[in-house]
Backbone as a printed PyTorch tensor [residue, N CA C, xyz], in Angstrom:
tensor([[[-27.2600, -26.0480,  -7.0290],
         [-26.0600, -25.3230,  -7.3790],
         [-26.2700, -23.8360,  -7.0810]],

        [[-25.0020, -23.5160,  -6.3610],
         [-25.3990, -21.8370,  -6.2240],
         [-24.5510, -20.8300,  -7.1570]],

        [[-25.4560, -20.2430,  -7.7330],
         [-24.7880, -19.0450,  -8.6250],
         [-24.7040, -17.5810,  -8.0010]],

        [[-23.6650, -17.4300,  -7.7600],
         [-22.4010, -16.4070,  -7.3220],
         [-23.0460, -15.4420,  -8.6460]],

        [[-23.2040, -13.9070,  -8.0970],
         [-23.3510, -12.8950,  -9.0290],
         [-22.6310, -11.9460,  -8.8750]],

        [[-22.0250, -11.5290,  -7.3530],
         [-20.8340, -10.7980,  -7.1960],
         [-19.8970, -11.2080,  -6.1420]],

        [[-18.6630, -11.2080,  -5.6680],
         [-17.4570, -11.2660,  -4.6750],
         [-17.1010, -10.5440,  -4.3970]],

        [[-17.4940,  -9.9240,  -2.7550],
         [-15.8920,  -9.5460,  -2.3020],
         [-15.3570,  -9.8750,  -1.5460]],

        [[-14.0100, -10.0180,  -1.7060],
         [-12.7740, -10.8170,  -0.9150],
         [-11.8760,  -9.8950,   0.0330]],

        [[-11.5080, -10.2460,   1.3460],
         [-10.9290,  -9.2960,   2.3150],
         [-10.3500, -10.1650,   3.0470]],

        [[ -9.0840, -10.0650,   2.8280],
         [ -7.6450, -10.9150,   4.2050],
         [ -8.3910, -12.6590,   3.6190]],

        [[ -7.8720, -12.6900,   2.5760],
         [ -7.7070, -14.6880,   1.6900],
         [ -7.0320, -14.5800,   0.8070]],

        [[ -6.1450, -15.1620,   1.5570],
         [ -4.9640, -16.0350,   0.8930],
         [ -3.9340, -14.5630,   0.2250]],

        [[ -3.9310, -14.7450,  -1.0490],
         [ -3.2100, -13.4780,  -1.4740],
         [ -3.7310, -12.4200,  -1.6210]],

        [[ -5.0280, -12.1320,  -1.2810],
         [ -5.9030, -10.8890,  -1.6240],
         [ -6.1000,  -9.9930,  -0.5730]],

        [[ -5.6880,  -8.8940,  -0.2390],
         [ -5.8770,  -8.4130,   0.5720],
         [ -7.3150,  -7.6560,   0.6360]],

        [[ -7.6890,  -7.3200,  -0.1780],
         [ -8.8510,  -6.5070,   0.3650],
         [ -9.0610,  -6.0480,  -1.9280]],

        [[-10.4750,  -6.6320,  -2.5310],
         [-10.9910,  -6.2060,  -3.7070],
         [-11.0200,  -4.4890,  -3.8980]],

        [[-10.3730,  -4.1240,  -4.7160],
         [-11.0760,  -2.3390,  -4.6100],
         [-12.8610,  -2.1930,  -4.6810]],

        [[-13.3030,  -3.2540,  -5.3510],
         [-14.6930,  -3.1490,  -5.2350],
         [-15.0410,  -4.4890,  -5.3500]],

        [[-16.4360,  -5.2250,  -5.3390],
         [-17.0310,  -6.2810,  -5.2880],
         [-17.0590,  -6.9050,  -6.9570]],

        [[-16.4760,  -8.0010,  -7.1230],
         [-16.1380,  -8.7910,  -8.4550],
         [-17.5420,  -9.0510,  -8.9830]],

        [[-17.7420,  -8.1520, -10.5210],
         [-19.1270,  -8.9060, -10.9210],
         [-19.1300,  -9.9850, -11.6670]],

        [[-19.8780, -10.8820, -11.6390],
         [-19.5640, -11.7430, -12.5260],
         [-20.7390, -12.5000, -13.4400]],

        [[-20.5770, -12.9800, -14.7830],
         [-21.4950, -12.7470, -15.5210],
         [-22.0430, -14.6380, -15.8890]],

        [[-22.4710, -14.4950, -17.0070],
         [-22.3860, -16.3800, -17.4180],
         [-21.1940, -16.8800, -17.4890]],

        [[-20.1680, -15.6610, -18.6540],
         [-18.5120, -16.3510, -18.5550],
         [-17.7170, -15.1710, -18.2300]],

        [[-16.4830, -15.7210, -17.2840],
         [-16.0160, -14.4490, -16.8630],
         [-14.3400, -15.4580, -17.5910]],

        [[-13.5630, -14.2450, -17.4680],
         [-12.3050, -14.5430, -17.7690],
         [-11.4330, -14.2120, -16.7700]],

        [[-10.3090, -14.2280, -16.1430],
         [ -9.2530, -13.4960, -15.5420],
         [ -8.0780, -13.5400, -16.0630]],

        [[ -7.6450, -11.8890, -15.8330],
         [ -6.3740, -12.1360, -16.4960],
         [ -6.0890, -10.6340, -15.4720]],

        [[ -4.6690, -10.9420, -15.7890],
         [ -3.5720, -10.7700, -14.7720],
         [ -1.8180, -11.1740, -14.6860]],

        [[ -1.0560, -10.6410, -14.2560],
         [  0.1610, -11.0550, -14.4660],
         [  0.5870, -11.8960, -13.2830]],

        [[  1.2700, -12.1490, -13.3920],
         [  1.8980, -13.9140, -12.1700],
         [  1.4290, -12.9740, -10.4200]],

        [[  0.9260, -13.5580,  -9.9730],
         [  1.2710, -13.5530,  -8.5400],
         [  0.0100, -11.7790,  -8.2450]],

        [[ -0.6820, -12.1300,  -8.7030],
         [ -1.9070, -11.3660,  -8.4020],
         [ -2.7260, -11.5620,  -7.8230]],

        [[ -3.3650, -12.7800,  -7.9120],
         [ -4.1170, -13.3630,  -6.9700],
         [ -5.3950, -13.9490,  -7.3980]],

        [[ -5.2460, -14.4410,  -9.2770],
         [ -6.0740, -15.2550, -10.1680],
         [ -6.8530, -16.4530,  -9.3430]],

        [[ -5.9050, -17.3010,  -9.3800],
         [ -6.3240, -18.3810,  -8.5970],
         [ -7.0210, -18.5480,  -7.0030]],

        [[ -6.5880, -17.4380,  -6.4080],
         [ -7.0190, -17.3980,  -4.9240],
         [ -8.5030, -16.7540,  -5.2890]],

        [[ -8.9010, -15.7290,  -6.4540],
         [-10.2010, -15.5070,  -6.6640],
         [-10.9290, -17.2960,  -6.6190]],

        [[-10.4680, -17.7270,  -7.6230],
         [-11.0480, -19.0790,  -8.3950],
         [-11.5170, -19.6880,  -6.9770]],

        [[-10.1810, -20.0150,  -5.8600],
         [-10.8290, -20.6860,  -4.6000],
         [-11.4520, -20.1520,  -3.7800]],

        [[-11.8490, -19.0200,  -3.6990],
         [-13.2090, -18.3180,  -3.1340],
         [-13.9610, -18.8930,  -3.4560]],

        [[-14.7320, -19.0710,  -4.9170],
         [-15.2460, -19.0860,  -5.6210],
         [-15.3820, -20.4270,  -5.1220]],

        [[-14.5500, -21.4250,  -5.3660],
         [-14.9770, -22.8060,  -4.5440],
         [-15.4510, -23.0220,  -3.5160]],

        [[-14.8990, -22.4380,  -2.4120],
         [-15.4960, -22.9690,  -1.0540],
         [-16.7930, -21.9550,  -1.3480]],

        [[-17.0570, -21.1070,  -1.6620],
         [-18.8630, -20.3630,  -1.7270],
         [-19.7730, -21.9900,  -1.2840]],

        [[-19.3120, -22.4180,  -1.8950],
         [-20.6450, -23.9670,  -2.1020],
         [-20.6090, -24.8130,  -1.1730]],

        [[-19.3060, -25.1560,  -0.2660],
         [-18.8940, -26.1700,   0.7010],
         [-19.7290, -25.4380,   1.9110]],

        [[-19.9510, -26.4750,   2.5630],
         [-20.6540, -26.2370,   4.0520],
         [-19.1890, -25.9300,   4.4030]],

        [[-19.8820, -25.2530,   5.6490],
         [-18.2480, -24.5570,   6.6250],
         [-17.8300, -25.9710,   7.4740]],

        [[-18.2280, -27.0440,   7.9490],
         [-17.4900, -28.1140,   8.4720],
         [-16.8480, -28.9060,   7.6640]],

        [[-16.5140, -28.8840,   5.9880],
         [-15.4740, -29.6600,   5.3710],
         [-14.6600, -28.7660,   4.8480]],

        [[-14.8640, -26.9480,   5.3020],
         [-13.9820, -26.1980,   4.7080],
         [-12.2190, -26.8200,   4.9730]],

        [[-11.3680, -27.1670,   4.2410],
         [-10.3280, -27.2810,   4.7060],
         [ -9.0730, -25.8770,   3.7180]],

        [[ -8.5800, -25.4420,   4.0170],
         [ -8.0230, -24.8640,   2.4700],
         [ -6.7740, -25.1120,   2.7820]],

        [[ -6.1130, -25.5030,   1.1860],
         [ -4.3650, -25.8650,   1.2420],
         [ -3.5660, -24.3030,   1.3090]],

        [[ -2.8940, -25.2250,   1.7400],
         [ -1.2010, -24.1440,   2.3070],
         [ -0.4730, -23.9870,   1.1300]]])
């Protein structure tokens, strides 16, 4: 299992570009108002672990 200690995200999905690199701890929380880009963190966060030949990501 790989443990992720920081993110940064640039041109995915709804995120255009992090103001800085996401730290992240044992438990992290997100919060945010609708249409920020909560969830598109979360699927970063998923494919980190997938080999790049089953990357597929939904539309």
């Amino acid at each position: 299992m790989v443990i992720v200690k920081s993110i940064d995200i640039e041109d995915f999905r709804g995120v255009r570009r992090l103001k800085e690199p996401l730290e992240l701890g044992k438990f992290n929380i997100l919060l945010g108002r609708n249409c920020i880009g909560k969830s598109s963190i979360l699927q970063a966060l998923f494919l980190v672990n997938l080999p790049c030949d089953e990357v597929q990501l939904p539309l």
